[in-house]
C-alpha positions as CSV (number, residue, x, y, z in Angstrom):
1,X,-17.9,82.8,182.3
2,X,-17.7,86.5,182.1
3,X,-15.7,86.1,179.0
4,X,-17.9,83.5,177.4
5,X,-20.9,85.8,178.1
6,X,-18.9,89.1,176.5
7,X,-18.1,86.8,173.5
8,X,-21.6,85.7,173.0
9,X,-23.2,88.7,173.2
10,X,-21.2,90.7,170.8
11,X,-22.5,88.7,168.0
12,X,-26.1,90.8,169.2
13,X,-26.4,93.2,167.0
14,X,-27.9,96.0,169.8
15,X,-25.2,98.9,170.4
16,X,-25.2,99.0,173.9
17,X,-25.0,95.7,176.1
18,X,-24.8,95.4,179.6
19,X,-23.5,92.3,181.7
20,X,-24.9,91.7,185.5
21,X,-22.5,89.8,187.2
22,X,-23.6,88.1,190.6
23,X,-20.8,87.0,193.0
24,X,-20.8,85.6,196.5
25,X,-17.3,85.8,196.5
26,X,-13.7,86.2,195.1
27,X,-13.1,83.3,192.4
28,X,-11.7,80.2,193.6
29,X,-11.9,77.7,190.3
30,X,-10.6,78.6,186.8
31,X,-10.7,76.0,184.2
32,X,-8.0,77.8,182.2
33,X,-5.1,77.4,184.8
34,X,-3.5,80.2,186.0
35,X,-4.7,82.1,189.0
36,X,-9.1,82.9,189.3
37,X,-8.1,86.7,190.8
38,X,-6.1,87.7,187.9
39,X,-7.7,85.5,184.8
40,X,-11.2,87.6,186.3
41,X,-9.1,90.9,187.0
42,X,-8.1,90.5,182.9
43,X,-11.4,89.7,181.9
44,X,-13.0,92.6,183.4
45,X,-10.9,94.9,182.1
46,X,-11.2,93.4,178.5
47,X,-14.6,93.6,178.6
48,X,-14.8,97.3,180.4
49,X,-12.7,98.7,177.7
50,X,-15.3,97.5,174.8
51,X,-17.3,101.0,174.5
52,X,-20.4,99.1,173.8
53,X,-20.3,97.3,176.9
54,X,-21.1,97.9,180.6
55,X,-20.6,95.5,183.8
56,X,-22.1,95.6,187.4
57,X,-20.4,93.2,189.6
58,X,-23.5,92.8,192.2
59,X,-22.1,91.1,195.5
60,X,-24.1,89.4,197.8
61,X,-23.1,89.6,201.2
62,X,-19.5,90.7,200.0
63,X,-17.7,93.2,198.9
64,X,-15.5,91.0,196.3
65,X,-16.8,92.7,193.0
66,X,-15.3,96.2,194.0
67,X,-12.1,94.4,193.4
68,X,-13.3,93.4,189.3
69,X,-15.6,95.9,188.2
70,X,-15.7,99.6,188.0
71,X,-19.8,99.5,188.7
72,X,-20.4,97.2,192.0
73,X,-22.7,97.3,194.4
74,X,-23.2,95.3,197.2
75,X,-26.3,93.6,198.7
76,X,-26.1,93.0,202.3
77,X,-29.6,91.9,203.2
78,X,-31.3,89.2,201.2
79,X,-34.5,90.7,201.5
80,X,-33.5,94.0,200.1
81,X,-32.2,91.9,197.0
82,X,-35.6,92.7,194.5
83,X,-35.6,96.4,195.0
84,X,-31.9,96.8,194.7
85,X,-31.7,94.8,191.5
86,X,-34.6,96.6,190.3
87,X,-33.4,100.2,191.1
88,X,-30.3,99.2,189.3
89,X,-31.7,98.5,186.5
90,X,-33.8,101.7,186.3
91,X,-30.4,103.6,186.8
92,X,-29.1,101.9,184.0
93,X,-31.7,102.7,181.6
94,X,-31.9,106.2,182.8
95,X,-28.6,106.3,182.4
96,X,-28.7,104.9,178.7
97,X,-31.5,107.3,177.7
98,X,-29.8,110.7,178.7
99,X,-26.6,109.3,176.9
100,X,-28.5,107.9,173.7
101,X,-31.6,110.4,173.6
């Protein structure tokens, strides 16, 4: 999926991109064959070495997406789930505005 997403989003024509990935856990299904762990380790990394591209793996209730993505955080309490998201986001634009302002 992160692959079909990448692949569908660089026919946007907006420079900068950026992919939220959601995970409860390390992937167990790949309808590609092969083994989930490294089909998603090998996506990530495609994906992470387009320039025009960023990814946050965003756990919930595990740590998993340390193991994909360079940007993870992890979200341990449900409730917190709104203002985490949220605050991510605003780091991300900030983020996007001192590198493209």
């Amino acid at each position: 999926s992160l692959l079909w997403m990448y692949n569908e989003m660089k026919k946007r024509k907006e420079t900068r991109k950026i992919i939220f990935v959601l995970s409860d856990g390390a992937p167990t299904d790949c309808t590609r064959g092969g083994n989930p762990h490294d089909n998603l380790v090998h996506a990530a990394k495609a994906v992470e070495a387009d320039p025009a591209f960023t990814v946050y793996g965003i756990g919930m209730n595990t740590q998993a997406p340390k193991r994909y993505y360079l940007n993870s955080v992890v979200i341990d309490d449900i409730s917190t789930m709104d203002t985490t998201l949220l605050g991510l986001m605003k780091e991300v634009y900030d983020r996007g505005v001192k590198t493209n302002g």
